[in-house]
Structure formats: C-alpha cells, structure tokens
RODO-2510 file (C-alpha; in nm, 4 decimals, decimal comma):
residues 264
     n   res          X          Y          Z
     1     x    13,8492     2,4691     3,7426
     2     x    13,5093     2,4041     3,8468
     3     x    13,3217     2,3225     3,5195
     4     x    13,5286     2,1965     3,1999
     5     x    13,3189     2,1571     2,9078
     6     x    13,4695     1,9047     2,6483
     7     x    13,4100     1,9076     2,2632
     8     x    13,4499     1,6186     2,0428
     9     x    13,4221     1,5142     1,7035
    10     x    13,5761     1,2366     1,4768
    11     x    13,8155     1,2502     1,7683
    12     x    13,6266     1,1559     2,0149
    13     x    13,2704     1,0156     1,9913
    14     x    13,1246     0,9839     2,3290
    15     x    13,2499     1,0406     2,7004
    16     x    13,2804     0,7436     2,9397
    17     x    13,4370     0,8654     3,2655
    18     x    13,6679     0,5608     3,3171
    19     x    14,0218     0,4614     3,4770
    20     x    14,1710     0,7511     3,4214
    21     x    13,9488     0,9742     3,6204
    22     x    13,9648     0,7399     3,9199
    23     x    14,3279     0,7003     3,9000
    24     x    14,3396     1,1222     3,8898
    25     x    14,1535     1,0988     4,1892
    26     x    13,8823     1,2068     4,0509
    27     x    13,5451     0,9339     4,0673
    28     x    13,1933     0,9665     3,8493
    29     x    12,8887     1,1031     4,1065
    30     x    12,6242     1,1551     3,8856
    31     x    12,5781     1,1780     3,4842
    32     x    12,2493     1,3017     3,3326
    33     x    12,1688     1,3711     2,9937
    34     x    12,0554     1,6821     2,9268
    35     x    11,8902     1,8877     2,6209
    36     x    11,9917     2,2727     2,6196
    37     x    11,7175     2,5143     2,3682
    38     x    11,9210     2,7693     2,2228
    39     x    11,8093     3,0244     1,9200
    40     x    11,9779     2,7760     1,6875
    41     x    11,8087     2,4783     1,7843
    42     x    11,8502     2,2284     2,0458
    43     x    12,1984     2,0687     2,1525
    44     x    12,2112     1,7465     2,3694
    45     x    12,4690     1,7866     2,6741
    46     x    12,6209     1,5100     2,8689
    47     x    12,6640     1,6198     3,2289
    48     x    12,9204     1,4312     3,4746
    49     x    12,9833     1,5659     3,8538
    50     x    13,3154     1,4397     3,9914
    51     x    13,4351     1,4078     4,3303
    52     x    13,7502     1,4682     4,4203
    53     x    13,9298     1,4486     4,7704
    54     x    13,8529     1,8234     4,8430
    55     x    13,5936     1,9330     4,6211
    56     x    13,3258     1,8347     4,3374
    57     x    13,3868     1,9061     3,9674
    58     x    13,1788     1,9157     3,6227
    59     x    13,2766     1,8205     3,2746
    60     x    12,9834     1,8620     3,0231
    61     x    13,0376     1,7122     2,7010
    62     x    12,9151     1,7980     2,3770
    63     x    12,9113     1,6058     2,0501
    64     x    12,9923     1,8648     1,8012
    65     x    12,8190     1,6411     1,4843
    66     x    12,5297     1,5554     1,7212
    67     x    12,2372     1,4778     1,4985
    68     x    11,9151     1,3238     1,6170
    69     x    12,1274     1,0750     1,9036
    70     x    12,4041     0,9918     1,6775
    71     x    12,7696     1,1908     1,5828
    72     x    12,6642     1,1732     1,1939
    73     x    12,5643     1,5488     1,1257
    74     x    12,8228     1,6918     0,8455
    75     x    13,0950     1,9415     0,8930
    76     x    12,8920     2,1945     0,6890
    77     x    12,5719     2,1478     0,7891
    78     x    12,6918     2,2054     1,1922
    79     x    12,5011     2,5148     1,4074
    80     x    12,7786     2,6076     1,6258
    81     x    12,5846     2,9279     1,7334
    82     x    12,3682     2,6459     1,9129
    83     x    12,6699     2,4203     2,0972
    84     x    12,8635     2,6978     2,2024
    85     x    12,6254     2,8852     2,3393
    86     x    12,4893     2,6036     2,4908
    87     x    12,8456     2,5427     2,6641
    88     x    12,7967     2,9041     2,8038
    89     x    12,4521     2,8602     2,9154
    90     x    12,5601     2,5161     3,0835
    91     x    12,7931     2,7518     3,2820
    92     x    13,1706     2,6386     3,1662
    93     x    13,4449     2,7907     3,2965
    94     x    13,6145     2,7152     2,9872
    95     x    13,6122     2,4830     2,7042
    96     x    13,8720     2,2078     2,5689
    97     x    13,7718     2,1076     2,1696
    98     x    13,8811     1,8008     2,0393
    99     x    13,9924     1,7588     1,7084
   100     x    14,0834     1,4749     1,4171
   101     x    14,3120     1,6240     1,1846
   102     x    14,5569     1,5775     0,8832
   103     x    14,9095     1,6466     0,9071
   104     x    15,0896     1,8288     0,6761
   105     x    15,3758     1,9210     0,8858
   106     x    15,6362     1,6721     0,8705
   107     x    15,6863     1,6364     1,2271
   108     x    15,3121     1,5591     1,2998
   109     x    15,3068     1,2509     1,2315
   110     x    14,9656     1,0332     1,2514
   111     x    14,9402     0,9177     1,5975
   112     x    15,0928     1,2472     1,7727
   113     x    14,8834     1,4639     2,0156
   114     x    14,9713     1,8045     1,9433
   115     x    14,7816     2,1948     2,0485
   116     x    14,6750     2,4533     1,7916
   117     x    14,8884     2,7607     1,8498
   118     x    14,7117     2,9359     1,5504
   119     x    14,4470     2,9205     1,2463
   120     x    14,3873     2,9709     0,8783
   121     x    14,0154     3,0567     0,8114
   122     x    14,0218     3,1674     0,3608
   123     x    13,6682     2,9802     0,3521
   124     x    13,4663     3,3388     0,3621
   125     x    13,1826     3,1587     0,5410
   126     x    13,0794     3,4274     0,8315
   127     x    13,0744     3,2832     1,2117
   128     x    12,9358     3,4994     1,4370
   129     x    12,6909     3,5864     1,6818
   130     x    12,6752     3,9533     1,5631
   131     x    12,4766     3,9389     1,2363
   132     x    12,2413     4,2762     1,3104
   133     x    12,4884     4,5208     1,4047
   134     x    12,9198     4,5576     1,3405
   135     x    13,0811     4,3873     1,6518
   136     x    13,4718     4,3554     1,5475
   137     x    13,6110     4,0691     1,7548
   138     x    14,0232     4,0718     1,8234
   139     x    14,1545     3,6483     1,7326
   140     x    14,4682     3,7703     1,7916
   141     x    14,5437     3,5374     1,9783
   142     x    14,2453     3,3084     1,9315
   143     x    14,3294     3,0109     2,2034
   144     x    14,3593     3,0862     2,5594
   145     x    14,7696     3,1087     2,6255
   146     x    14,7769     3,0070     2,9598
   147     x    14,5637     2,6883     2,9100
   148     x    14,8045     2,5998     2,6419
   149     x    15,1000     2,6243     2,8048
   150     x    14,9771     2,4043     3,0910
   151     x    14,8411     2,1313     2,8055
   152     x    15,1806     2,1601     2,6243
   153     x    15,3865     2,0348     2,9414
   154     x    15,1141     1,7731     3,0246
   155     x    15,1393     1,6448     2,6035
   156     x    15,5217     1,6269     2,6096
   157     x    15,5437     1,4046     2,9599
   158     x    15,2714     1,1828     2,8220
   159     x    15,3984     1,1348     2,5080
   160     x    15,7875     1,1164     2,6231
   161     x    15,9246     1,4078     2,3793
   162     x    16,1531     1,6386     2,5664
   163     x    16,1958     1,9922     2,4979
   164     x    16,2370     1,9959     2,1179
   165     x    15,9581     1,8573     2,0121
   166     x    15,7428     2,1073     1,8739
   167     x    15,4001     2,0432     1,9617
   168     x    15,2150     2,4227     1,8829
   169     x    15,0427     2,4275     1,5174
   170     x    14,8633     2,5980     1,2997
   171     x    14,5325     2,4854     1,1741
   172     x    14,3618     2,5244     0,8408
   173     x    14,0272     2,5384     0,8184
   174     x    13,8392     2,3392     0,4689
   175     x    13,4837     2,4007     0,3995
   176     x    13,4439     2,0037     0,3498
   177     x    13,2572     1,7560     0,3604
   178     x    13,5160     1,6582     0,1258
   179     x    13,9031     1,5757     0,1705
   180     x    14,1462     1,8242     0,0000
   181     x    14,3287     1,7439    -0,3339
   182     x    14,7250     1,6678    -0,3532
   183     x    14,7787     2,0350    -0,4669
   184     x    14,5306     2,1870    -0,2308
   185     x    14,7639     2,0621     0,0440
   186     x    15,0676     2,1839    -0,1060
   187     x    14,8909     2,5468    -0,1382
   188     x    14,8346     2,5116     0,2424
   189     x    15,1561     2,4418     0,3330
   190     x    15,2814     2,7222     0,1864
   191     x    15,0176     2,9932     0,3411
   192     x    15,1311     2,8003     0,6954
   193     x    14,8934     2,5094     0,7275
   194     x    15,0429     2,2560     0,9537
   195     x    14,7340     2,0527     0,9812
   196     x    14,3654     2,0522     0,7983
   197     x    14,0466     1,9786     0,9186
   198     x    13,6596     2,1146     0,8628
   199     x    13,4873     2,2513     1,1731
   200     x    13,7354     2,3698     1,5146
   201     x    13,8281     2,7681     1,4424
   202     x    13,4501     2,8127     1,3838
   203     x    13,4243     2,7183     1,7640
   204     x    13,7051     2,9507     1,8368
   205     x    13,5972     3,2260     1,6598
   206     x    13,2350     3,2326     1,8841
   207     x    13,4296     3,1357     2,1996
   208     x    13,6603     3,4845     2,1683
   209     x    13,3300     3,6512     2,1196
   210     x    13,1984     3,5430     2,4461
   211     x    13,4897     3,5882     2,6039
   212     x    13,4789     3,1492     2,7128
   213     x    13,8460     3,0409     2,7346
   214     x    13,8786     2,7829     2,4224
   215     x    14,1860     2,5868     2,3578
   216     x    14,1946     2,3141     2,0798
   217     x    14,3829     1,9135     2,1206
   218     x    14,4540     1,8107     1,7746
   219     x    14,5009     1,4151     1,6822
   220     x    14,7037     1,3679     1,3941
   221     x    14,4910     1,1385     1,2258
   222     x    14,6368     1,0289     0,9077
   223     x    14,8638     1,2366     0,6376
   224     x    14,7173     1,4937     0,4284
   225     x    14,6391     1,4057     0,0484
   226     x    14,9689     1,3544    -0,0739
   227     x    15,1455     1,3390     0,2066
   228     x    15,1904     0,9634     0,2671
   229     x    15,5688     0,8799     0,2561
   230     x    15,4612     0,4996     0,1902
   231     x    15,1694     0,6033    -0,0180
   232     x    15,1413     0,9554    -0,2076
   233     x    14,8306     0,8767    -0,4190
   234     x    14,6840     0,7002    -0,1341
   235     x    14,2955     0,7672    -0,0474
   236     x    14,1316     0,9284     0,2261
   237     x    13,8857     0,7129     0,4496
   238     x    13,6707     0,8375     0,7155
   239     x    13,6201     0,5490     0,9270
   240     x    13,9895     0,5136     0,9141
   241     x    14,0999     0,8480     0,9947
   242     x    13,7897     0,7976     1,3021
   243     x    13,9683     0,4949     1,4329
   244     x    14,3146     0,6110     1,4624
   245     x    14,2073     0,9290     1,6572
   246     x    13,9712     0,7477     1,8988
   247     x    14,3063     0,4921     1,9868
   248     x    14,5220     0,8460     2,0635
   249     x    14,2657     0,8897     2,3959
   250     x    14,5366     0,8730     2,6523
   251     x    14,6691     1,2202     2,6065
   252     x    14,3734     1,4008     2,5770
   253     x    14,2163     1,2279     2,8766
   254     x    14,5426     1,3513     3,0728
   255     x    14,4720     1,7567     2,9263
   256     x    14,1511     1,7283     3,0643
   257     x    14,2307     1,6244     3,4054
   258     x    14,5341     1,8801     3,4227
   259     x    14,2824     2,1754     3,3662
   260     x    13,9629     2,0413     3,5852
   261     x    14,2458     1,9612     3,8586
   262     x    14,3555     2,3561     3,8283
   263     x    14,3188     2,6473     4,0076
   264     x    14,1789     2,8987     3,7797
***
C-alpha cells in the first residue's frame, strides 16, 4: 500500500514515527504538517514519507478530536464530513481508525487489541454526504474484509493468543459525551454490543460511501459501567480510560506496518 492514512482518538493522540518503523524497515524521510479546506471546515493532516528498501511510502495521520492544535474537540461536536474527506483528498489508499473503547464482552478484557467485525448505530443522528438527493449506501459489510483478516493474524501473533481467541467484535455506537449507565450496558449486550464507544461507525459509514477501504483497531480501554468484576459501581474516568489505550501502542503500530508493507 502506497498511502495509509491513520485515525486516532483517545487511542492514540499524536503520531511519532519511532522504533518500530525502523525496525520494519521502514525509516522517517520527511514529515510536514499540513491543513486540508474541505466544505466542513478545515482539518490539520500530519504527513510522513517512509523509505523502505524498495520503495517510498505515506501514512497521513489525522486527529479525529482535532480542535484548534489540541485532541480536545467532543465526540458530538466532531465534522467527520471534513476528516474523511480530507483523507480522500490527501489521496489514501485506505484508512486504519483507531479506537478507545469499553468492553462489554467478557473476553475483551481492558488491555486487549481486538478488530470491529460489525456495528450498532440506534442513535438516529444522520451521517452522510448525501443530504440533497436519496443515495442508499449498502454497510453490509461495513469494514473492508480483506484488511481484517490480514490485521487479525498480525493481532493474534503480537498478542500470543492462538486460534481461539476471538478477536472480531461488534461495536456500539453512544451519542456521548457522556458514559453509559449500568443498565444501558446491559440493554447493549443484549442487542449484540461487544464494546461501546462515541464516534468510529460515523467514519465507516462515510468511508463505504466513498468507496475508501476503512477498517477499525479497537483498545479495550476499561470495562463498561457495570462491568468491573473488582468494582461494579465503579466510575468512569477519561484520563484513565486515555492512558490505558495510549500504553496498548504495540499492536496497533504492528497493523499499520502489515498493511503499508502490502501489496494492494
């Protein structure tokens, strides 16, 4: 892949191209930063060209909460119109999102690195680039299948879980800004929630419409509201839930090398 562009949230706050690129064989050339005018307002880029033994690369990362040089602008409040057609007009072959979440499965513990397989969208706020006339857009299958199953293999050798592990989920989508209640979380589960966060199908949903391969990394974060087998009343902190997904780096750095390294 010749141009990767990389999303990140609570998840992951800014791109430094560091030891892991180099020991990929793949070294930093040049990085500008860049501002992209879209119809929705203006979205700051971060542009890196890589070098690697046979050819150059490109990530270009976005800051999904950008706001005015820092990652503070609310889930709500975010223009993805603007950053994902700025990805587009930045030329990316396709586009890896990062996400913080909360687990609700069992098995997704805080700390894992899983993929979302599927999502759960009941907030009836519209996402679309089609607002004048009826465009119906298939989600089907909303992430790119072949990009998953290449970031599956690369999650379960870099976390060590052999073939059992699941590591597909389903996302739920919350309006936010604020965390769900105990019994909001038990709803969710039982519609097929696995994991809950505020912003990533929105991103999906405009990358299906133009047609810009879009898979999603999910870091489990911290439980769900109630969910806490130490702690069931225990409350939700945001700087918290920001630091345990920013030390769960390794894996993510390791999906992004796996697709700029292939040969689609």
């Amino acid at each position: 892949m010749k141009r990767l562009g990389v999303i990140g949230g609570t998840g992951l706050i800014d791109m430094s191209v560091g030891s892991e690129m180099e020991h990929a064989g793949l070294a930093l050339v040049r990085r500008d930063d860049v501002t992209v005018e879209t119809p929705w307002g203006e979205v700051p880029l971060t542009c890196m060209r890589l070098s690697s033994e046979h050819e150059e690369k490109e990530l270009i990362f976005l800051q999904r909460h950008h706001n005015a040089g820092q990652a503070s602008k609310p889930p709500h409040m975010i223009e993805h119109r603007a950053n994902m057609r700025a990805l587009l007009d930045a030329g990316c072959d396709a586009v890896l999102a990062v996400c913080s979440v909360g687990a609700i499965a069992a098995d997704f513990h805080p700390g894992k690195v899983g993929l979302a397989e599927q999502y759960i969208d009941f907030t009836g706020v519209a996402t679309t680039f089609h607002d004048a006339a009826a465009v119906f857009t298939s989600v089907t299958e909303p992430f790119d299948p072949s990009m998953n199953t290449s970031l599956e293999a690369v999650l379960r050798i870099t976390q060590s879980y052999d073939s059992d592990e699941r590591l597909m989920y389903t996302y739920w989508l919350a309006q936010g800004p604020h965390f769900e209640t105990k019994a909001e979380i038990d709803a969710i589960e039982q519609l097929g929630g696995d994991m809950v966060g505020m912003t990533m199908p929105r991103e999906a949903k405009l990358a299906r419409e133009l047609e810009l391969p879009y898979v999603a990394v999910c870091i489990s974060s911290n439980w769900a509201a109630g969910r806490d087998p130490d702690d069931s009343v225990a409350d939700l902190d945001h700087h918290a839930v920001s630091s345990q997904a920013n030390r769960r780096l390794q894996p993510v750095w390791a999906c992004m090398i796996e697709l700029l390294n292939s040969r689609e």
